[in-house]
N, C-alpha and C positions, 0 to 999 in steps of 0.2 A: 484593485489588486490587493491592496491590504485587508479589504474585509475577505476577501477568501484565503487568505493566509491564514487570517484569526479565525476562520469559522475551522480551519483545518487545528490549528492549535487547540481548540476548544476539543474539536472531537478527542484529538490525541491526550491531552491533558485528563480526561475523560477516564481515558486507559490507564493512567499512571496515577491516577487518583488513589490506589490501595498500596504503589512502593513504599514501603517504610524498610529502610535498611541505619544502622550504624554509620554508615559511611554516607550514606544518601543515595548510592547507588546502586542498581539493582546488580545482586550478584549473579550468572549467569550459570543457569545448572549444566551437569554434565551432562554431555550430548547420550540419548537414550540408545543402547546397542542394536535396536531398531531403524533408528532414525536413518533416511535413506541418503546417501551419498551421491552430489552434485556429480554428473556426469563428466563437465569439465569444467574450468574455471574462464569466467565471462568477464572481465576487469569493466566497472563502468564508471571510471576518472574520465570526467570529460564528453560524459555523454549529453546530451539537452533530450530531457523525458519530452519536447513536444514531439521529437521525431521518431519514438517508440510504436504508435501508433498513424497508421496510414490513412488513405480517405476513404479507401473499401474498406477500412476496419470498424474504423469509427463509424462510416455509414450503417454498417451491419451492426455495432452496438448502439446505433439510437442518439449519434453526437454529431450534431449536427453545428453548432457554435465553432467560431476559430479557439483554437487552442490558446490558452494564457500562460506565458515563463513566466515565475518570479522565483526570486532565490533569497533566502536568509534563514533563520534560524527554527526548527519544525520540529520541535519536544516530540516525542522523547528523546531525538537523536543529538548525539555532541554536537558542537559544530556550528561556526552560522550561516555556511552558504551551501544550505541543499538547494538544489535545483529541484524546483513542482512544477508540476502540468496539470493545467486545469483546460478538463474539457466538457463542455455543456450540451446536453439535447433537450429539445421541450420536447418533440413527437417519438414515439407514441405517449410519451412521460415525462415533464419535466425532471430529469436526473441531473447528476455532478459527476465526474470522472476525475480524480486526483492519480497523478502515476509520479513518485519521486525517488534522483536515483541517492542513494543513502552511500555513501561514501567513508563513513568516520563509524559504524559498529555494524555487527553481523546480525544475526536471527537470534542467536544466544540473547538476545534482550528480548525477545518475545519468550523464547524458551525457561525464562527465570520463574514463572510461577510469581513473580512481583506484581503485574499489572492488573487493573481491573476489567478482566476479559476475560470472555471461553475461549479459550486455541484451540485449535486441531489441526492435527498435520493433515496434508495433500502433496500429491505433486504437481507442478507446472511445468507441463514440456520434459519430463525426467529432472527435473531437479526439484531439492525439499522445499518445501513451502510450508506456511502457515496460513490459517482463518484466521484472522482475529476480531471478536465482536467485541463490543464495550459492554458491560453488562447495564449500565444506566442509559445507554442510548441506541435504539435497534433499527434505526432510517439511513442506518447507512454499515458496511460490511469491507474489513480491507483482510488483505491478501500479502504477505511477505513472502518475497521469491528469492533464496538463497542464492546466490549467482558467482559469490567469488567471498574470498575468507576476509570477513570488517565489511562487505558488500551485499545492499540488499537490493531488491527492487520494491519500492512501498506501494500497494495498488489500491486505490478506497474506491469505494462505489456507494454512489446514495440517491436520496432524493433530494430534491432541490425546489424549496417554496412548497406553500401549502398546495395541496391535492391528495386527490384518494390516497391514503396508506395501501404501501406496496408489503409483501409477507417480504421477510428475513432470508428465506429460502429464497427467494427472489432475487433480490441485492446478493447474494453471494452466489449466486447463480451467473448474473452479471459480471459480476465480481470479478470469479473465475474464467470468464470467458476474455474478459480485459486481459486478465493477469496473462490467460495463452500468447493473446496477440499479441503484448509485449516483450514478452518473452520472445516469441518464435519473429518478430520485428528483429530486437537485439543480436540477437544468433545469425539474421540475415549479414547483420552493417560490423557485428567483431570476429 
């Protein structure tokens, strides 16, 4: 449990590799008069990310492994007890599936232009989401899904252990298709 916590810190640490602020903190830009407006507000205090995803879901993404809870501290986010879900499939591809639910800041920390990442906005299920790639590491593609104001949903997707290199297009393709089921999971149970 702890080395897929650290491998998840690694990636994330990854991302935050370029923050350099005054304060240490990444300051959060103004929301862009574009940017699209959360349909409604989805509170997820108390949720457990293993039950976001079902067994026709995960089956359809290729995760075949039981799901792993562990909770403590997941940089970039404050806080020490995010709740992670770690979900595994070897067929057709050994992948990794991280889903956590973020509790303690919103999406305005991807939005800052601080980290070391490409963003890009999407939606998932009508609410704003981000891509976020690491620009030092492309084996794996997360997904931040706006859900509620300080609330996110974290979605990563990757590879797991050596094998064929998958494209990028790929893992966010997965990615985003995690991100739906989670979502349209959550919207079921609040």
């Amino acid at each position: 449990m702890a080395g897929v916590r650290g491998a998840v810190v690694v990636l994330i640490l990854l991302l935050l590799a370029g923050c350099t602020t005054i304060s240490g903190q990444p300051e959060p830009a103004p929301p862009s008069p574009s940017a699209p407006v959360r349909p409604r507000e989805v509170r997820i205090d108390g949720v457990d990310p293993c039950t976001l995803l079902t067994e026709q879901q995960r089956a359809e993404l290729g995760l075949d492994a039981e799901p792993r809870l562990d909770v403590g501290p997941l940089p970039p986010y404050p806080g020490s007890d995010i709740p992670l879900c770690v979900f595994g499939g070897f067929r057709p591809r050994a992948v990794s599936l991280t889903v956590a639910t973020v509790t303690t800041t919103g999406i305005d920390l991807f939005r800052s232009g601080n980290l070391l990442a490409e963003v890009r906005p999407i939606e998932v299920g009508s609410f704003p989401a981000l891509v976020a790639i690491a620009t030092r590491n492309t084996d794996f593609c997360t997904i931040v899904v706006d859900v509620a104001p300080g609330q996110v949903l974290d979605i990563s997707f990757g590879l797991d252990g050596p094998q064929a290199a998958a494209s990028l297009d790929s893992l966010c393709q997965d990615a985003e298709r995690a991100a739906l089921a989670v979502t349209d999971t959550l919207l079921r149970i609040r």
